[in-house]
C-alpha positions as CSV (number, residue, x, y, z in Angstrom):
1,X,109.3,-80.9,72.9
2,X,108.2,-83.3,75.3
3,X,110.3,-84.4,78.6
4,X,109.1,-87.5,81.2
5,X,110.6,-88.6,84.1
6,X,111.4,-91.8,83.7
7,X,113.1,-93.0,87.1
8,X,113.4,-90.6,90.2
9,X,112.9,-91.2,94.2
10,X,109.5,-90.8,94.2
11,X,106.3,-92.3,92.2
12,X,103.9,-89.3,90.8
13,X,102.3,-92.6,88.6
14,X,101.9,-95.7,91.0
15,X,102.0,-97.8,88.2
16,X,105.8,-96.7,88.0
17,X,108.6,-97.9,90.1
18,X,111.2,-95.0,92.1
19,X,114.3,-95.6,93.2
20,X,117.6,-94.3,93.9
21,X,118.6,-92.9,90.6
22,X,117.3,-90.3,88.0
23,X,116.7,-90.9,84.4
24,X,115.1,-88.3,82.3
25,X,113.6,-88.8,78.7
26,X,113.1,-85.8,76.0
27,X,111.5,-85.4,72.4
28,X,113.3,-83.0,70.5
29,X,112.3,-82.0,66.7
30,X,115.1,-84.4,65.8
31,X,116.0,-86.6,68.8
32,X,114.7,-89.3,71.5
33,X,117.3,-89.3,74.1
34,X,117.8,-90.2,77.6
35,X,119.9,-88.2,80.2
36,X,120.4,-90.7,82.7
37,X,119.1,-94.2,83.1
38,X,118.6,-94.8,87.2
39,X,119.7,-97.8,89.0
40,X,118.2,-100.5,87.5
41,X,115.6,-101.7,84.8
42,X,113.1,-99.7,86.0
43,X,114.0,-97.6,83.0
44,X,113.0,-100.2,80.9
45,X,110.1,-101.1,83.3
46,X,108.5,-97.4,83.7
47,X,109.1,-97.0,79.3
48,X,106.9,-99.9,79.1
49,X,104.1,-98.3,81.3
50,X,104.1,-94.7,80.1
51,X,104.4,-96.0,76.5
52,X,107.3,-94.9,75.5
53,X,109.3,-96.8,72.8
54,X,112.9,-96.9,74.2
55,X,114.1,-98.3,70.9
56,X,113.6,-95.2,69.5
57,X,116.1,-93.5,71.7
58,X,118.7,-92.7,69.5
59,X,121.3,-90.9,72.1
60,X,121.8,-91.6,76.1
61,X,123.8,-89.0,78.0
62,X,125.5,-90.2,81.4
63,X,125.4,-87.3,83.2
64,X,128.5,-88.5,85.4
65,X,130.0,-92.0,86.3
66,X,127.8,-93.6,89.4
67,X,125.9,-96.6,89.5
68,X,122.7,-94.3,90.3
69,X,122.5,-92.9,86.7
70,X,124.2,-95.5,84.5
71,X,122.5,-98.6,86.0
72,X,120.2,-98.9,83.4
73,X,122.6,-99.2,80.4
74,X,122.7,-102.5,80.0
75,X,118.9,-103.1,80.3
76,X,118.6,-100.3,77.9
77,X,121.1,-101.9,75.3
78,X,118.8,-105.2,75.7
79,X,116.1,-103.7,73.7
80,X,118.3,-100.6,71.7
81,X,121.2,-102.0,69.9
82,X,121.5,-98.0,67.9
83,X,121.7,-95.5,70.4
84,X,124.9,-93.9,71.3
85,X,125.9,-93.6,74.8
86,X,128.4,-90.5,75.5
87,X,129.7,-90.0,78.5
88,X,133.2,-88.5,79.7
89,X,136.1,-90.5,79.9
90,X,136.7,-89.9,83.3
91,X,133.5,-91.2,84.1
92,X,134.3,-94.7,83.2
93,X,137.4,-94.7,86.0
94,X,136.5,-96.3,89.5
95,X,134.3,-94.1,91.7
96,X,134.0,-94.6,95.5
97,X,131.5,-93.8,98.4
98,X,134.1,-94.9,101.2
99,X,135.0,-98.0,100.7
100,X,131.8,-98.9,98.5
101,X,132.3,-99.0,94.9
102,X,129.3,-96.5,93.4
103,X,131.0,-96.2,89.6
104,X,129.4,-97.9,86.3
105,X,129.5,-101.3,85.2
106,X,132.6,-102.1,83.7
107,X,130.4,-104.0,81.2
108,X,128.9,-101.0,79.7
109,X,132.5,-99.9,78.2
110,X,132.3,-103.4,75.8
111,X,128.8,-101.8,74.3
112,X,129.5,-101.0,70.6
113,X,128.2,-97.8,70.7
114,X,129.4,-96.3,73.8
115,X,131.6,-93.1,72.7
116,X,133.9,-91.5,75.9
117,X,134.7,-87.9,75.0
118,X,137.0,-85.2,76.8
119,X,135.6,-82.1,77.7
120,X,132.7,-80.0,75.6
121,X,131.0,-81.0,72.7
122,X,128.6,-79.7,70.3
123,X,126.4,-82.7,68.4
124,X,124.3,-80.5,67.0
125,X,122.2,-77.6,66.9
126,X,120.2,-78.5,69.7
127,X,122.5,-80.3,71.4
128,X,125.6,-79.3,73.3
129,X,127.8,-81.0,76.1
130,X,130.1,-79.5,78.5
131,X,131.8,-80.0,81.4
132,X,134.9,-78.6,82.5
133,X,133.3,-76.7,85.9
134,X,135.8,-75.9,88.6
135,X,134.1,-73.2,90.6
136,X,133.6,-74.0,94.3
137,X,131.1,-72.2,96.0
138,X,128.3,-73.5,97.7
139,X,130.4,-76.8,96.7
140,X,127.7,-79.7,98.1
141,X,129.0,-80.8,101.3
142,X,128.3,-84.5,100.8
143,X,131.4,-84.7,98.2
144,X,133.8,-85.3,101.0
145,X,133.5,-88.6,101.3
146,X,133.0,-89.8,97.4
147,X,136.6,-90.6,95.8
148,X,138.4,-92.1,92.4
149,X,141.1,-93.5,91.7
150,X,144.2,-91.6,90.1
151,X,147.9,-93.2,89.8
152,X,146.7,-96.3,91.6
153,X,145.3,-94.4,94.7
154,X,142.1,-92.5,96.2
155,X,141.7,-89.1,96.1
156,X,138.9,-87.1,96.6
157,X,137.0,-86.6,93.6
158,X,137.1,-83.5,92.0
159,X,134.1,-84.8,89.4
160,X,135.6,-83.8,86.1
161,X,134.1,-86.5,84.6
162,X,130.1,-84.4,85.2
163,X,129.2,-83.1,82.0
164,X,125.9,-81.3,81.5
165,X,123.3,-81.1,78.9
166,X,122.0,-78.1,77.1
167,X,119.0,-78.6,74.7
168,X,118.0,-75.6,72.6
169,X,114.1,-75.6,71.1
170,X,112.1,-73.6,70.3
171,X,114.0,-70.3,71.3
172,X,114.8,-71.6,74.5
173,X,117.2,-73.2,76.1
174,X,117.0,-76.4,78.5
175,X,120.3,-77.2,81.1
176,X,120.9,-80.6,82.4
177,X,122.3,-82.2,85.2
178,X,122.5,-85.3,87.0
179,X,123.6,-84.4,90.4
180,X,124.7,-81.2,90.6
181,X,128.0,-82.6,92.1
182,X,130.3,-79.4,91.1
183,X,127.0,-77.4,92.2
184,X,124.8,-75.7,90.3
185,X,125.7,-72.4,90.7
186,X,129.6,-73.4,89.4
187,X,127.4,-75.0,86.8
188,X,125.4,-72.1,85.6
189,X,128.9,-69.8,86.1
190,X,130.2,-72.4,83.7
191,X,127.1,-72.0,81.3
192,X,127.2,-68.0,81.4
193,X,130.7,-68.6,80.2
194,X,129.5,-70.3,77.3
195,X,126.1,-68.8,76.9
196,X,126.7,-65.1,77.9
197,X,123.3,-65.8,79.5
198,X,121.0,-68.1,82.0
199,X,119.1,-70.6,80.6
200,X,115.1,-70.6,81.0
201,X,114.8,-74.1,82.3
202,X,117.0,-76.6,84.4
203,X,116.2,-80.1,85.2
204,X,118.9,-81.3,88.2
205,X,119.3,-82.8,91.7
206,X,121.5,-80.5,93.8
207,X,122.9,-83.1,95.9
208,X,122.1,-82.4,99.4
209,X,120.3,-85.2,100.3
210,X,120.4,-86.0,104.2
211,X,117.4,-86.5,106.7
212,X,115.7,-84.1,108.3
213,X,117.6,-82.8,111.3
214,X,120.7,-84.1,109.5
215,X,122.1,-81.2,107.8
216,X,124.4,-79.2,110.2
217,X,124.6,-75.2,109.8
218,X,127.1,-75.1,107.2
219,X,125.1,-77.3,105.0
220,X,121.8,-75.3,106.0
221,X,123.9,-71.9,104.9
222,X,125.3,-73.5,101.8
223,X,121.2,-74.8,100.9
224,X,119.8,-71.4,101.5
225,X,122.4,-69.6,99.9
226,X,121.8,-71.3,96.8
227,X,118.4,-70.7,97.5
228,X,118.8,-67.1,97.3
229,X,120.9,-66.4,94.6
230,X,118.6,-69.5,92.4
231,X,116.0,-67.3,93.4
232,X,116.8,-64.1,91.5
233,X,117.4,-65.4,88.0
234,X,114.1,-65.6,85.5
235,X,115.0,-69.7,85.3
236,X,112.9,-72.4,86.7
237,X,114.6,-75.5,88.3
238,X,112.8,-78.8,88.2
239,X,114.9,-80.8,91.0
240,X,114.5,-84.0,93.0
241,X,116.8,-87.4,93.1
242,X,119.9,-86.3,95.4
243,X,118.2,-83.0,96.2
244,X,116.6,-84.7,99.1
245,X,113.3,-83.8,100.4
246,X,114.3,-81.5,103.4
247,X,116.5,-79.9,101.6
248,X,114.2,-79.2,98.7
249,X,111.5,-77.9,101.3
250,X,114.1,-75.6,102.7
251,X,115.0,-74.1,99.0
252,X,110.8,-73.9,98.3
253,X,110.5,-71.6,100.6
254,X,113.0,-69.2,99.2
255,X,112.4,-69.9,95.7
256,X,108.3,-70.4,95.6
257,X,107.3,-71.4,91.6
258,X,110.8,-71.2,90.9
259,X,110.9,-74.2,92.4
260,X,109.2,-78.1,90.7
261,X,109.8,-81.0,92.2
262,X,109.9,-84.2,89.9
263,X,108.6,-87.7,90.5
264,X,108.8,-91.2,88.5
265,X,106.3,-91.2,85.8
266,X,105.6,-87.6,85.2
267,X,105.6,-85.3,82.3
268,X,107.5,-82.4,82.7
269,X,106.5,-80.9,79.2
């Protein structure tokens, strides 16, 4: 198995760009995918540097339906006419940051091979999708103010359309998320649902990104809670994008080696 950041905040390769965004690649014994695809080209861009043959891809996942993770798409579809792109329905609907449009490209829904789904699905043996999360605790303070559209008005979102990934290989099991947005510990509820177990490895932002001295108590509880309890399961979290870098060093404190941060251009595995 092999996994590589592709796009994320920060550069760990300067010959790589960051930005804004998240976009993760993996080997499997019988897939090339991408979870995610950042912003931009820089998908396309980093590939190139770190020699990765992006027409080989033969599945993206959208992790949910913001600009941040699906701007790559249409770069992508450039150079891979193949692929298949699932994502949830719901994740092609309008998505607001106030009044600032953050959802996909409507262009992406006239790609061929774009394939909207409802709820959980298994592809294969290694690969299973699910979404369907509606815990709430230590729900990420910055959803507030993101929004959708439903019966032709906004509403705060309640980010159905978030599906995660969950790769098994090689006797283990690999979660993935985009943002977090339902938070992870709804998530992993969600995947000991399924699972009747933790996974050994997770690879997600936890979206708590604000500047330091930002955060007010209740978002410093709600960060070191999740902390705590992310602390006492045998998983490691590989984490960066929305997490936000205060917020992470907060969390690394609690959780030590538990804890990897990930950076544009770096193999994870």
């Amino acid at each position: 198995m092999k996994i590589v950041t592709l796009v994320e905040n920060s550069c760990g390769n300067e010959n790589c760009i960051a930005e804004h965004g998240l976009s993760i690649y993996i080997e499997t014994k019988k897939h090339k995918l991408l979870l995610d695809t950042g912003q931009t080209d820089a998908v396309v861009k980093n590939a190139k540097v770190l020699g990765i043959d992006l027409t080989a891809v033969d599945t993206v996942i959208l992790s949910h339906g913001h600009y941040d993770h699906s701007g790559g798409i249409l770069p992508f579809s450039k150079l891979n006419h193949t692929a298949q792109i699932i994502m949830q329905r719901s994740a092609a609907e309008p998505h607001y940051n106030g009044e600032r449009y953050i959802g996909i490209d409507t262009d992406i829904l006239k790609l061929p091979d774009v394939r909207l789904i409802d709820g959980d699905m298994q592809l294969d043996d290694e690969l299973f999708l699910f979404s369907g999360i509606t815990g709430r605790r230590c729900y990420p303070q910055g959803n507030k103010k993101l929004s959708c559209m439903k019966n032709g008005e906004k509403v705060e979102d309640d980010f159905r359309h978030e599906q995660c990934l969950v790769i098994t290989q090689n006797g283990k099991r690999w979660l993935m998320s985009g943002c977090a947005h339902n938070g992870i510990l709804n998530i992993l509820d969600r995947y000991r649902e399924l699972f009747d177990s933790y996974p050994d490895y997770v690879i997600t932002g936890f979206h708590m990104m604000k500047l330091e001295g930002e955060h007010t108590e209740e978002e410093k509880a709600v960060i070191i809670q999740t902390a705590q309890e992310l602390s006492q399961l045998d998983t490691v979290f590989y984490s960066g994008h929305c997490t936000g870098i205060p917020a992470f060093e907060l969390m690394k404190e609690i959780m030590g080696d538990k804890l990897i941060a990930l950076h544009s251009g770096e193999t994870v595995i």
